[in-house]
C-alpha positions as CSV (number, residue, x, y, z in Angstrom):
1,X,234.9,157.6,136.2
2,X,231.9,157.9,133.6
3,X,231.5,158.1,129.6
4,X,228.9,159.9,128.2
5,X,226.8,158.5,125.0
6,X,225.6,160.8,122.5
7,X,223.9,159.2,119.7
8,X,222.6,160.0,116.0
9,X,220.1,158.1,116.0
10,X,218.0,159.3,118.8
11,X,216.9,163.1,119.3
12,X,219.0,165.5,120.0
13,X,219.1,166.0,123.8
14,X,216.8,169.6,124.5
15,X,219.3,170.8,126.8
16,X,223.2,170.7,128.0
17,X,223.4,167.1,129.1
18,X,224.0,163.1,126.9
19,X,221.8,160.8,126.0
20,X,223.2,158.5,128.2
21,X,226.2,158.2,131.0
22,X,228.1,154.8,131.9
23,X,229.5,154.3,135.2
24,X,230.8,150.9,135.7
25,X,228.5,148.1,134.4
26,X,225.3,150.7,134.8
27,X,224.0,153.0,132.2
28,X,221.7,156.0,133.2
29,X,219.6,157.4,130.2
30,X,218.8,160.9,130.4
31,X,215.2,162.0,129.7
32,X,214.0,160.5,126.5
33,X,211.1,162.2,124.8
34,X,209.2,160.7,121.7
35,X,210.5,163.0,119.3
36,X,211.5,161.4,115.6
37,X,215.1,161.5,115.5
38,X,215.1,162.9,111.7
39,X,212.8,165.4,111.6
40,X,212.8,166.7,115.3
41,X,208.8,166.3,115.1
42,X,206.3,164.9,117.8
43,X,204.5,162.0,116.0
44,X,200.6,162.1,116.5
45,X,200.9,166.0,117.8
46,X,197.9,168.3,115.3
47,X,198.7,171.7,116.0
48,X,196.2,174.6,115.6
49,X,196.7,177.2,112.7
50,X,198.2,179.5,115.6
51,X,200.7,176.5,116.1
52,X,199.2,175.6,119.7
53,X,198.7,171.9,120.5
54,X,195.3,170.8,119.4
55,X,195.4,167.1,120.2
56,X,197.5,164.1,120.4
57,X,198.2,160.6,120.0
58,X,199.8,158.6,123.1
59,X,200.5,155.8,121.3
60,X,202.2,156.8,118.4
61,X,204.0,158.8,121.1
62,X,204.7,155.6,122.8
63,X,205.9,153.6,120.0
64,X,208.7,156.6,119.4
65,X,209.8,156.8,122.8
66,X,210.4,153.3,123.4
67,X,212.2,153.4,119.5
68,X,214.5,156.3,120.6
69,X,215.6,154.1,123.9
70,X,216.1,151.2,122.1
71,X,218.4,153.8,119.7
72,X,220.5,155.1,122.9
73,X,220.6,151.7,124.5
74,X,222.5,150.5,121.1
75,X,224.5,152.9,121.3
76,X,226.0,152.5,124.4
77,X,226.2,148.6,123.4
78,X,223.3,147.8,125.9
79,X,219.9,145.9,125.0
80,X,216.6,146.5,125.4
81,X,216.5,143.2,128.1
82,X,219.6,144.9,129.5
83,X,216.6,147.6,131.4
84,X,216.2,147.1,134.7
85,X,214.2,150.3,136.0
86,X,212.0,152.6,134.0
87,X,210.4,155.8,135.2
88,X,207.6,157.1,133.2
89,X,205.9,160.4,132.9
90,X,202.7,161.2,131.4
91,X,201.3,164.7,131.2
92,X,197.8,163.3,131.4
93,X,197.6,159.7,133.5
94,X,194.0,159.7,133.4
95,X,193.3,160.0,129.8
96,X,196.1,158.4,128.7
97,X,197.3,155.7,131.3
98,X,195.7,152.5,129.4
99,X,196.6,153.0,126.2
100,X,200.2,153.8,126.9
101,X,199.6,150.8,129.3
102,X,198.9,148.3,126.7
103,X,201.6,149.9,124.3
104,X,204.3,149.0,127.0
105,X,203.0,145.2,127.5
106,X,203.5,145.1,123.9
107,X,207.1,146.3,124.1
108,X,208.0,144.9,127.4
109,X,206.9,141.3,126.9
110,X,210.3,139.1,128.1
111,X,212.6,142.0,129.8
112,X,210.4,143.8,132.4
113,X,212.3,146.0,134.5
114,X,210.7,147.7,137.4
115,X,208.8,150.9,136.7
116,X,207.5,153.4,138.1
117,X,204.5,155.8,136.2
118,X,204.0,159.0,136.9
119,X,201.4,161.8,136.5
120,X,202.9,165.1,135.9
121,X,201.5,168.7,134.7
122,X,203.9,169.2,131.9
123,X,207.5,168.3,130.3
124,X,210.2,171.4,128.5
125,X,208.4,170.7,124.7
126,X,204.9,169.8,123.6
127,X,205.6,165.5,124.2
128,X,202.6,163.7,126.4
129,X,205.5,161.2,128.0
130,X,209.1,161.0,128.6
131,X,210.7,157.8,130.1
132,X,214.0,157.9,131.9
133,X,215.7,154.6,132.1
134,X,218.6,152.9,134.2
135,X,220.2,149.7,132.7
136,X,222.8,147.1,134.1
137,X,225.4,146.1,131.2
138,X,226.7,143.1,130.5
139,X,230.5,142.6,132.0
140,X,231.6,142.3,128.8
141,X,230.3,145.3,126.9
């Protein structure tokens, strides 16, 4: 009824569950985070000597989040125009809601699926956003 994608070139999941799941002509993404699919880091993150966060950069965050969708879309043979809804969740939407604003009109300039944003209090690892995607394949992928 449903195939699930794993990928290489995207994160490693931080739990039991795949990158992605196809059923029919519809591919769900699981929660993608912006961490660098190499080195497991969080681009942008400074970490006190203690190793607590210290600061951040949302949109070098951004820019890897939207690169690690782009990574699970491809592998599940989908495009990044293929995205028709997009739920975002930032762990600070005040302080960080316009500059990850203008970093997603930079991304999303033809293909702009319907989103929703989000303010939330925290995510499972030290990321500022997660985005978790539906897309609609084309018939013959």
């Amino acid at each position: 009824m449903s195939d699930g994608i794993r990928t290489d070139t995207a994160p490693r999941p931080v739990g039991a569950y795949p990158h992605a799941r196809r059923v029919g002509n519809m591919l769900f993404l699981s929660g993608v985070g912006p961490r660098d699919p190499v080195t497991n880091a969080i681009p942008g993150n400074v970490y006190n000597g203690d190793g607590t966060l210290a600061a951040y950069d949302i949109a070098a965050q951004c820019r890897q989040v939207f690169a690690n969708v782009r990574a699970v879309l491809e592998a599940a043979g989908a495009r990044w125009e293929d995205l028709v809804d997009v739920t975002v969740f930032l762990t600070d939407l005040a302080r960080d809601f316009a500059a990850y604003n203008k970093v997603y009109a930079e991304c999303f300039t033809s293909a702009q699926p319907c989103r929703t944003t989000l303010g939330i209090t925290a995510l499972p690892t030290p990321i500022a956003i997660e985005l978790k995607c539906i897309a609609a394949l084309p018939p013959d992928c």
